[in-house]
Structures are given as structure tokens and as C-alpha cells.
matplotlib code that plots the C-alpha trace (Angstrom):
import matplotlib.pyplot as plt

x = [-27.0, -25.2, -22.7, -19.8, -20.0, -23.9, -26.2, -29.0, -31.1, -30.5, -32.8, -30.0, -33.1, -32.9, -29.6, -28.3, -26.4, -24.8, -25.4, -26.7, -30.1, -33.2, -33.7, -30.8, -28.5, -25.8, -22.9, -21.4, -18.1, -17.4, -15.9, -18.0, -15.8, -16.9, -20.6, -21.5, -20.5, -22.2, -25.3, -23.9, -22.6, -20.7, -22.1, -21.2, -24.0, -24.8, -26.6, -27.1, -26.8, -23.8, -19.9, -17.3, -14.2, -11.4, -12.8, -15.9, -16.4, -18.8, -20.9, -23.9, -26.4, -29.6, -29.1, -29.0, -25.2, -23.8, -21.4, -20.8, -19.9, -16.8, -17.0, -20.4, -19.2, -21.3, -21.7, -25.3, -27.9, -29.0, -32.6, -31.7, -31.2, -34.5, -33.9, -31.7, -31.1, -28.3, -24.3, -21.9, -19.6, -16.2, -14.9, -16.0, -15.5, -11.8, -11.8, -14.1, -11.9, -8.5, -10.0, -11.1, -6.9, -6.4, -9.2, -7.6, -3.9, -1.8]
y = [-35.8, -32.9, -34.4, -32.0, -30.9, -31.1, -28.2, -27.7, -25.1, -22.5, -20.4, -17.5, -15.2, -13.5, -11.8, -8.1, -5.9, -6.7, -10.5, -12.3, -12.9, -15.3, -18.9, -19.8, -22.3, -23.5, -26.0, -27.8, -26.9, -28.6, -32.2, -35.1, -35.7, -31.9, -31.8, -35.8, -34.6, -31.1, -29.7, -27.1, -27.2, -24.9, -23.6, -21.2, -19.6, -19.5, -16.6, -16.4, -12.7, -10.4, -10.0, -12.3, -11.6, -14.1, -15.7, -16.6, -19.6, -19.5, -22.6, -24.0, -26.3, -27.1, -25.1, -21.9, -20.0, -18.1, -17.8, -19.9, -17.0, -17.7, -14.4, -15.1, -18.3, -19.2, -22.0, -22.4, -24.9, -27.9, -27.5, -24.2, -26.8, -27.0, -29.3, -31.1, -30.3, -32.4, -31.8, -29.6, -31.0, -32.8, -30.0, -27.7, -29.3, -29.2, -25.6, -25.2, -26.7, -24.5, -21.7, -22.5, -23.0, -20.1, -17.6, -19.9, -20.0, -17.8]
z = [64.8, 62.9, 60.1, 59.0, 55.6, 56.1, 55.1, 57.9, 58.0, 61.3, 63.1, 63.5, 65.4, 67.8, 66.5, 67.8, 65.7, 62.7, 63.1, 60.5, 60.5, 60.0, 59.4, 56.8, 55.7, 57.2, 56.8, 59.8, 60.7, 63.8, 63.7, 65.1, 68.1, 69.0, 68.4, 69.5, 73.0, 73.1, 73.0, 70.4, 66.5, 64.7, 61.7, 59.2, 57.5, 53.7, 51.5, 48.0, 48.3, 49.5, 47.9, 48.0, 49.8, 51.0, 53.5, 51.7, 49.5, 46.6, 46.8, 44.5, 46.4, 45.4, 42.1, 44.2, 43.4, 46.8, 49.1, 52.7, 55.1, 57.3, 58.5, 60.1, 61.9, 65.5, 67.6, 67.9, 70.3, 68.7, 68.9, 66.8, 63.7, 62.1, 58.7, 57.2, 53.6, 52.2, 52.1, 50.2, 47.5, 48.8, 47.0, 48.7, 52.1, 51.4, 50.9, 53.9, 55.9, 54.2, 55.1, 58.2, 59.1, 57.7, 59.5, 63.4, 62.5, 64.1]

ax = plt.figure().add_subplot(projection="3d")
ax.plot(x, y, z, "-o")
ax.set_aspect("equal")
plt.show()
């Protein structure tokens, strides 16, 4: 069962266009009462390479520095969730979740 604020890491293939790509990490967005219910989680994917912009967050897990990509959000199967790899800070959860109100609002 996918946790929120959980880092998992996502088979993103087979992508078209400018999607992101491969198997990754990526932190679950989607609150419980969502993803207990459905065969899908939403995830936003991480990368330790790219540029920040405003709707990224730098993040450090697992002594690795990069960026979660909000930008790159996407509902994705379950069976698409290959490993679970631990959780991002409380910290960073909080602003995960800022910016999520702030990409949906209005």
C-alpha cells in the first residue's frame, strides 16, 4: 500500500514525447483516502539532474541532492510501483503539499 510522502521507485516506460522517462523515483502525492480505493497513485517524479524552477522542490534523499518534479506529475497503475525506498523529510512534505495548492488553485 502506497503511503504519501513515500519515495517508490516508478517504471515511467513506455512514455511518448516529452514525458519523463525510465524507472525513477517518485514521491506519493495522492492522499490515502484516494489511492486505498484505486488501482492508481499519484506520483511526482524525482531526478538528480535538470534546473530548478518554481514548481520544483530541491530534495536530498538517500544522500543524492535533486529536484521532485511537479511539472512531471502522473497518476500511474500500481503494479507500475516497483520498490519502496523510504520517505521524504516532513519538511519537505509540507512544501510538497504548498505547491501542490498552488500548481490546482484557481
Amino acid at each position: 500500500m502506497a503511503v504519501r510522502g513515500e519515495v517508490c521507485l516508478v517504471g515511467l516506460d513506455p512514455t511518448l514525447g516529452s514525458e519523463i522517462q525510465k524507472t525513477r523515483p517518485g514521491v506519493v502525492v495522492s492522499p490515502p483516502e484516494m489511492h486505498d480505493h484505486l488501482r492508481t497513485v499519484i506520483v511526482a517524479p524525482m531526478t538528480s539532474k535538470g534546473r530548478s524552477a518554481p514548481f520544483r522542490i530541491p530534495v536530498t534523499f538517500k544522500r543524492k541532492h535533486g529536484l521532485i518534479l511537479f511539472d512531471r506529475i502522473r497518476a500511474v497503475d500500481k503494479v507500475r510501483m516497483v520498490k519502496k525506498e523510504g520517505a521524504i523529510a516532513d519538511r519537505t512534505m509540507s512544501d510538497t503539499l504548498h505547491i501542490l495548492q498552488e500548481v490546482f488553485a484557481e
